[in-house]
N, C-alpha and C positions, 0 to 999 in steps of 0.2 A: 504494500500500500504506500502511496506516493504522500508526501505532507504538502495541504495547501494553506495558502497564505490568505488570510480575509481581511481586506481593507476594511471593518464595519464601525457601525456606531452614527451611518449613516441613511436613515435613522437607525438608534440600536429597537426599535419596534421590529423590524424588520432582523434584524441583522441575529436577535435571538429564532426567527422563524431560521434563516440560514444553518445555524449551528443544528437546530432542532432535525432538522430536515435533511441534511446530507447526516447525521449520524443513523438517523433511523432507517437510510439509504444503507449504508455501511452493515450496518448491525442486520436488515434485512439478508445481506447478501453475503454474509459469513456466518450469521449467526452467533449464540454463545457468546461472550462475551465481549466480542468485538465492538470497537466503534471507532470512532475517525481520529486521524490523526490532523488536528487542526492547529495552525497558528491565528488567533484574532486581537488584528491591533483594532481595539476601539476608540475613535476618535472623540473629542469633544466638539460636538457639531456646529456649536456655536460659532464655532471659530470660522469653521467650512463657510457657514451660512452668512457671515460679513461679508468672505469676500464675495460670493455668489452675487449680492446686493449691493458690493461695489464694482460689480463685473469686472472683477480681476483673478482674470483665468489663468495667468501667468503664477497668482502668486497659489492659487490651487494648484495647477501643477506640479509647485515645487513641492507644496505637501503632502502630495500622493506620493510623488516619487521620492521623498523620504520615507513615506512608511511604507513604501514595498519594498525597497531596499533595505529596510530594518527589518521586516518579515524574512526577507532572501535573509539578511546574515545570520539571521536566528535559525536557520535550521527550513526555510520554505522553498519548497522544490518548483512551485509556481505560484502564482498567485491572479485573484479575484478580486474583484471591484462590487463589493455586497450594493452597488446601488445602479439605476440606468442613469442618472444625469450623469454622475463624476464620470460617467464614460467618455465625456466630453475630455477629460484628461488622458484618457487610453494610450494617443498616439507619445504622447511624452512620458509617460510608464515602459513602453514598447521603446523607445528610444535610448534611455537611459538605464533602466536595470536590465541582470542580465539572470533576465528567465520567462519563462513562458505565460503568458496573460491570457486566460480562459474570459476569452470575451461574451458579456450578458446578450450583445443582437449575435452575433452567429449562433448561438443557443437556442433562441427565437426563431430564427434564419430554418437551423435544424427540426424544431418541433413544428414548427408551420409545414413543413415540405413532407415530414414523418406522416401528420394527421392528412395534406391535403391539402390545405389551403393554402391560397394565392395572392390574394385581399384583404392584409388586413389592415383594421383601423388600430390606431396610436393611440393612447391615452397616457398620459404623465405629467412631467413639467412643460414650462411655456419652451424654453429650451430643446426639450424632445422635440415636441410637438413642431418646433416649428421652424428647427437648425439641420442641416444637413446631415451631421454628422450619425446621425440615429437611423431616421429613415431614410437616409443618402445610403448608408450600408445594407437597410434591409434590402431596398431596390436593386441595389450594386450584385445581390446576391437572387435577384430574379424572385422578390416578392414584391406585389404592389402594396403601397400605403396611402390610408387615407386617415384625414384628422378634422378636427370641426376646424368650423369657420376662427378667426382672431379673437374674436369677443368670448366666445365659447372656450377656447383653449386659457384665456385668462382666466378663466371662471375656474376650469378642471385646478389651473394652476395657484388659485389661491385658495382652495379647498385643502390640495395638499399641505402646502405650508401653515395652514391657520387650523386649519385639525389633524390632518392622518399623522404625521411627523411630528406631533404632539401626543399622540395618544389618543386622538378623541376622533370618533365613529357615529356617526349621527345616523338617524332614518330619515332626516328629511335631504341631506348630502348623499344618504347611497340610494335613494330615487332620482336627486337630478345626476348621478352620473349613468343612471340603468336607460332615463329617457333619453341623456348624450350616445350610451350605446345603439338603443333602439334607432335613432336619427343615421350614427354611421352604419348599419344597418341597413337601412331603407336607401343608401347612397351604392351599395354595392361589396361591402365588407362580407365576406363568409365566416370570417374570426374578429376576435379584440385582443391587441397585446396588451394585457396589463403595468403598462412600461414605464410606472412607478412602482418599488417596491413595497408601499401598501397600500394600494389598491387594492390588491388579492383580502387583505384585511376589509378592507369597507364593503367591496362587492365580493367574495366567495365564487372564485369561477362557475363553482356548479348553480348558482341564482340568478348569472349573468343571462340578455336575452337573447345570445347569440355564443357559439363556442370561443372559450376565451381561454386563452396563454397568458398564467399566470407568470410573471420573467422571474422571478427566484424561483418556480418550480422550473422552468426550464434550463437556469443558470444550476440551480444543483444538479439537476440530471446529468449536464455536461462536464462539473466539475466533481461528479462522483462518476463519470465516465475514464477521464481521464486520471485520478488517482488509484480506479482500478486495475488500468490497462498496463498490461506486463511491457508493453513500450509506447513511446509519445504519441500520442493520436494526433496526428496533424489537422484533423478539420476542425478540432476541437479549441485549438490555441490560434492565435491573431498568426497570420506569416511570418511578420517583422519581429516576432520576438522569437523565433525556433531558431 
């Protein structure tokens, strides 16, 4: 079993599903008393989230790629990014440390194509939703995406930050994002990426009203894939970092 590296705490809401989740992955598949071999640096998010709202991506980069290089010396044979926005730092992670980055959309990329589907709609930050670098990749990878309109992706985007990434789950917030799904939906989506990591907390793929890819259950799939694999799965790690 391979040891991965977990960028989390971003939110740690989430980032306790990760640990939950690839262990019970692990333990499913050896049984007995096994369970994952994880390193998780947990971040204080606050700090993340200044710069995010000083849009300075420069100086998040350098904080990623400090704590994956901290993960790497500690003993991490690859490493993940527990979140989809900071993927916007991926390429400077991939640049700079040196080891293999289990990226969250080719995971997506993967479970889309596994199940079938071709179309799906976005959901996440205004960032995802509406920067290249997310659905620029899924597309690059011969999935279509679709996203609400601006006003709409605002709305998605201040739900997360002013509740999910706080803790807090409302029913009147998991109806407007069931009727946002129903709308991409009716525009031609066959799936929804849940492409913040809790969303899956607010909507439950299985209440969603269309089939929906939850991305930490797709991101653990792929990163209990490849710590089980007796050597590197290449489709499973970014290129630029093998």
């Amino acid at each position: 079993m391979r040891r991965i590296g977990l960028l989390g705490g971003m939110s740690w809401h989430s980032s306790i599903e990760y640990y939950t989740k690839i262990n019970d992955a692990v333990a499913k598949q050896l049984g007995g008393h096994h369970s994952a071999q994880i390193l998780l640096d947990s971040c204080d998010f606050a700090d993340i989230r200044e710069l995010q709202e000083a849009n300075d991506w420069a100086g998040n980069d350098a904080s990623l790629v400090s704590t994956a290089q901290r993960l790497v010396d500690g003993g991490a044979e690859a490493v993940a990014i527990a979140t989809n926005l900071m993927h916007k730092c991926a390429p400077a992670i991939e640049a700079q440390v040196d080891a293999p980055l289990i990226h969250m959309v080719d995971s997506i990329a993967t479970m889309a194509k596994r199940r079938g589907y071709s179309t799906l709609a976005v959901l996440g930050t205004r960032w995802t939703m509406l920067e290249d670098f997310y659905t620029g990749r899924l597309e690059a990878q011969g999935i279509k995406t679709l996203v609400p309109d601006e006003a709409t992706c605002l709305e998605v985007d201040q739900i997360i930050w002013d509740e999910l990434t706080q803790g807090k789950f409302t029913d009147a917030s998991r109806a407007r994002y069931v009727e946002i799904m129903n709308d991409l939906k009716a525009r031609g989506a066959d799936a929804v990426a849940l492409s913040c990591t809790e969303i899956g907390l607010l909507v439950p793929p299985e209440t969603a009203p269309l089939p929906a890819l939850d991305s930490v259950d797709a991101h653990v799939a792929a990163i209990v894939e490849w710590m089980m694999a007796e050597a590197p799965v290449a489709s499973l790690v970014s290129s630029a970092a093998v």
